[in-house]
BALUMBA-302457 format. One record per residue (C-alpha): residue number from 1; x, y, z. Coordinates in steps of 0.2 Angstrom, whole numbers. Example, Ala and Ser with C-alpha at 12.3 -4.5 7.8 and 13.67 -1.06 7.14 Angstrom:
2
num, xx, yy, zz
1, 62, -22, 39
2, 68, -5, 36
// end
This chain:
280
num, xx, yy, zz
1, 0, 0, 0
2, 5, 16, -4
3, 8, 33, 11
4, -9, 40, 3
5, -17, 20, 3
6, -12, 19, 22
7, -19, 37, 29
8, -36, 33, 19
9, -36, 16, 26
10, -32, 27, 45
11, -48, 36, 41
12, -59, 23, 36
13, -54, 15, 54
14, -59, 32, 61
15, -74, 30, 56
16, -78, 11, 58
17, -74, 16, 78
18, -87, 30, 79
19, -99, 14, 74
20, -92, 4, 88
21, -92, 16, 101
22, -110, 20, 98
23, -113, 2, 99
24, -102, 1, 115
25, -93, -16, 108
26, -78, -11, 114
27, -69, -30, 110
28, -70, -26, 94
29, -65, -7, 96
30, -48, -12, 105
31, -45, -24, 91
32, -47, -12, 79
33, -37, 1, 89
34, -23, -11, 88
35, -23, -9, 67
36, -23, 11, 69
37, -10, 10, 81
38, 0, -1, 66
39, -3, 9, 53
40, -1, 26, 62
41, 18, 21, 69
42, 20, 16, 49
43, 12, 32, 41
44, 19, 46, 55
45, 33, 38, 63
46, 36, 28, 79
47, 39, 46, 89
48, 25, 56, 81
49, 13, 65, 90
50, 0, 54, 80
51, 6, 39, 88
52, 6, 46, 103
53, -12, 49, 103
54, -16, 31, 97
55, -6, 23, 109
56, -17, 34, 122
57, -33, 28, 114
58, -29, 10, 113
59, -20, 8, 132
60, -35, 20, 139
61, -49, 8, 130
62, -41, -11, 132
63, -43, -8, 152
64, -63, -10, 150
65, -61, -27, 143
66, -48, -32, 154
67, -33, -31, 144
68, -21, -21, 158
69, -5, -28, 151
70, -10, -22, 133
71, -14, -5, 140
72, 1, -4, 153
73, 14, -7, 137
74, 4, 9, 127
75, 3, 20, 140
76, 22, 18, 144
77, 27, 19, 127
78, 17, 35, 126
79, 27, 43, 142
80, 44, 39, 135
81, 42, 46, 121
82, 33, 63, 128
83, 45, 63, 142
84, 59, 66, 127
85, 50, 76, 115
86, 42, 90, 128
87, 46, 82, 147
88, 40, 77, 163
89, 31, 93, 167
90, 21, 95, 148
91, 1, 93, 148
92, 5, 77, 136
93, 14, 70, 149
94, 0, 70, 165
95, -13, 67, 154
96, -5, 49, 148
97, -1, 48, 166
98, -18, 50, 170
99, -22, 37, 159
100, -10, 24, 165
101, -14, 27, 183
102, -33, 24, 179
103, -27, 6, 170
104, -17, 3, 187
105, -34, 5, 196
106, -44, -4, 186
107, -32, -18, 188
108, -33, -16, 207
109, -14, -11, 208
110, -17, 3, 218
111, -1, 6, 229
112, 4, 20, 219
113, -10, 29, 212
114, -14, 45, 224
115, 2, 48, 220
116, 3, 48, 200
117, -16, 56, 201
118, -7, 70, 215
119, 9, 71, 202
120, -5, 76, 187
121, -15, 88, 199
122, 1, 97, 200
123, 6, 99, 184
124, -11, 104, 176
125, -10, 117, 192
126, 5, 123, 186
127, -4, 129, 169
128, -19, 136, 177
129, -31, 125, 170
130, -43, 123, 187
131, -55, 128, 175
132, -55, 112, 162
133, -62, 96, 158
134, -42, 87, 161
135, -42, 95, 178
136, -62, 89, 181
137, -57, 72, 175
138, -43, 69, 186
139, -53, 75, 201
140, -66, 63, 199
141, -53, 48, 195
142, -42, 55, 211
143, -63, 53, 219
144, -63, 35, 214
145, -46, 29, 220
146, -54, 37, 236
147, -67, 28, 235
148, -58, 11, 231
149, -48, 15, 247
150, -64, 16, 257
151, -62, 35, 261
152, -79, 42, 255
153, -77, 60, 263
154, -62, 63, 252
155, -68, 56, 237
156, -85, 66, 236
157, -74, 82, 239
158, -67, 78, 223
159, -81, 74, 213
160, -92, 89, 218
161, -74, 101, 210
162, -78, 89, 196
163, -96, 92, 195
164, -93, 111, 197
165, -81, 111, 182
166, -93, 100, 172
167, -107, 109, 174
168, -102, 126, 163
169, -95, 115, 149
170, -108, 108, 140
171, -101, 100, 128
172, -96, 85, 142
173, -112, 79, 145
174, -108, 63, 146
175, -93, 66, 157
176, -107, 74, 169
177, -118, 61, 169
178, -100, 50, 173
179, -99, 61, 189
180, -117, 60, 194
181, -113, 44, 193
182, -98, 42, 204
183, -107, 55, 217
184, -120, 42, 219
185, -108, 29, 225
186, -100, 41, 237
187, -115, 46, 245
188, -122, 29, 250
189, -106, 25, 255
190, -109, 41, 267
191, -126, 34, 270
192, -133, 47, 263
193, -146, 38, 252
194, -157, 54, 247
195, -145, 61, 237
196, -136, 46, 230
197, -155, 41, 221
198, -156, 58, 216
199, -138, 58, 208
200, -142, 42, 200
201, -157, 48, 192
202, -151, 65, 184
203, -135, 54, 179
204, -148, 41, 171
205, -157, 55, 161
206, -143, 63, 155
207, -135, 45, 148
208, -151, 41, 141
209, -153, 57, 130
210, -134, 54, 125
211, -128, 36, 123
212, -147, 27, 124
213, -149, 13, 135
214, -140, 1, 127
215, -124, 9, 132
216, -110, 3, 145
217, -112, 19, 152
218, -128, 18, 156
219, -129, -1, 161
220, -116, 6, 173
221, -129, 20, 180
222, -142, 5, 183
223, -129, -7, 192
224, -132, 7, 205
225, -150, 8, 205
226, -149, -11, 206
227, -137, -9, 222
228, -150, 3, 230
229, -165, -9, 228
230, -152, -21, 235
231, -150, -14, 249
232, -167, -9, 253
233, -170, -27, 252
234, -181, -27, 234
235, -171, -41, 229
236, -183, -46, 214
237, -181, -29, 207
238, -163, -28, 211
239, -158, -47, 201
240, -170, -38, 187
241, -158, -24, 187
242, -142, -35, 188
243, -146, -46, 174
244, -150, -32, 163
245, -132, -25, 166
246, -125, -42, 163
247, -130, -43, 147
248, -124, -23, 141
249, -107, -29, 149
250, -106, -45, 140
251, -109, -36, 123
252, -100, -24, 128
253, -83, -30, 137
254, -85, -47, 135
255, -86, -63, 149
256, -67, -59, 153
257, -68, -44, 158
258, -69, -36, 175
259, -85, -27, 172
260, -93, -43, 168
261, -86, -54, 183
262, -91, -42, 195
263, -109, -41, 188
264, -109, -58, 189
265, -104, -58, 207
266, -119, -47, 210
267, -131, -58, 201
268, -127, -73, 209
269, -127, -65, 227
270, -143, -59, 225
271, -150, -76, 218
272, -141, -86, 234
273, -152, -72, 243
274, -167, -72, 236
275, -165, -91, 237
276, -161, -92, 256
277, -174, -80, 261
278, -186, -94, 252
279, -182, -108, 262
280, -185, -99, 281
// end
């Protein structure tokens, strides 16, 4: 194939991966991630600032289905070469440690996180950008490491900076409803149920209206609901709930991944529940 060949073919992929996102089969998305990121390093150059951004895309997808190591190896690449083309201290540079750090926690390797999130605070505050989705984003991922560590005070701090930012840029809807989302999690964990249902409904409303209900997102919006009926002991409602997200994660991420196992955990949980209460 000829240079011109391989950038059409790049935008052809481009557009083949808006489908899929949509579709929220993100299997198939990393797969094809992994072809871009080919003909990207052959089209632009190992060090290019193209290949930097595809091995962003592919090691920030390919933790949603599981595959950390794949992900870890991207995202690496992408700080070595940042690191020598602008430095330690560039926005390129926090942002793919951003990314790593969120692969880490996926992964449950969590030792080092508040520090690489605290490393990328510091950075973007050194540019001034309090005021922009980067620094939102890493204020809610920063909330969820909090969270994952059991320390709910912090991690709703967090997210309600995030929710502020988000709120007077309209263009992240999505990334709203994400923190809606997350402040629904943190609320019940402060046992403050009121306003964990009502987070959970706005995010649900906004997810609907962007993504639809077959989305990832969204099934990840009702595992919540489903969690709240859980623990208000509507069991039936809440195995109704949990089946439903089951199936978006398995089209979604596949049986493999984490999102799917830990579904499954819920599903089976409630069932041995439901079943036990049966038998008294």
């Amino acid at each position: 194939m000829t240079i011109r060949e391989k950038i059409d073919k790049i935008h052809e992929m481009e557009k083949e991966r808006e489908v899929l996102i949509r579709e929220s089969k993100t299997v198939e998305e990393v797969a094809l991630l992994k072809k871009m990121l080919d003909y990207t390093i052959d089209v632009y150059g190992q060090d290019s600032n193209s290949t930097i951004k595809m091995l962003n895309e592919l090691g920030g997808t390919s933790k949603y289905i599981g595959e950390y190591d794949t992900g870890i190896h991207a995202l690496t690449q992408a700080r070595g070469i940042i690191e020598n083309k602008f430095g330690k201290e560039s926005i390129a540079y926090a942002t793919t440690t951003l990314n790593l750090a969120e692969v880490l926690r996926f992964k449950g390797d969590i030792d080092k996180l508040e520090v690489l999130y605290k490393e990328v605070l510091a950075i973007y505050d050194k540019y001034g950008i309090k005021d922009r989705y980067e620094y939102a984003s890493v204020c809610n991922n920063l909330g969820l490491y909090y969270q994952d560590t059991n320390q709910m005070d912090k991690a709703i701090k967090l997210h309600l900076i995030s929710l502020e930012i988000l709120k007077k840029l309209p263009e992240y809807k999505i990334a709203l409803a994400t923190t809606y989302n997350n402040m629904a999690i943190a609320y019940r964990g402060l046992g403050e149920d009121e306003k964990s249902d009502e987070c959970i409904k706005t995010c649900l409303s906004i997810y609907e209206k962007e993504v639809g209900k077959g989305h990832a997102m969204y099934s990840a919006a009702i595992n919540n609901l489903a969690v709240a009926f859980y623990n208000q002991g509507k069991l039936e409602k809440a195995l109704e709930l949990f089946k439903k997200v089951l199936f978006i994660c398995e089209a979604s991420f596949g049986r493999g991944s984490v999102n799917y196992e830990k579904v499954k955990q819920n599903v089976d949980m409630v069932e041995e529940t439901i079943e036990m209460r049966k038998k008294k």
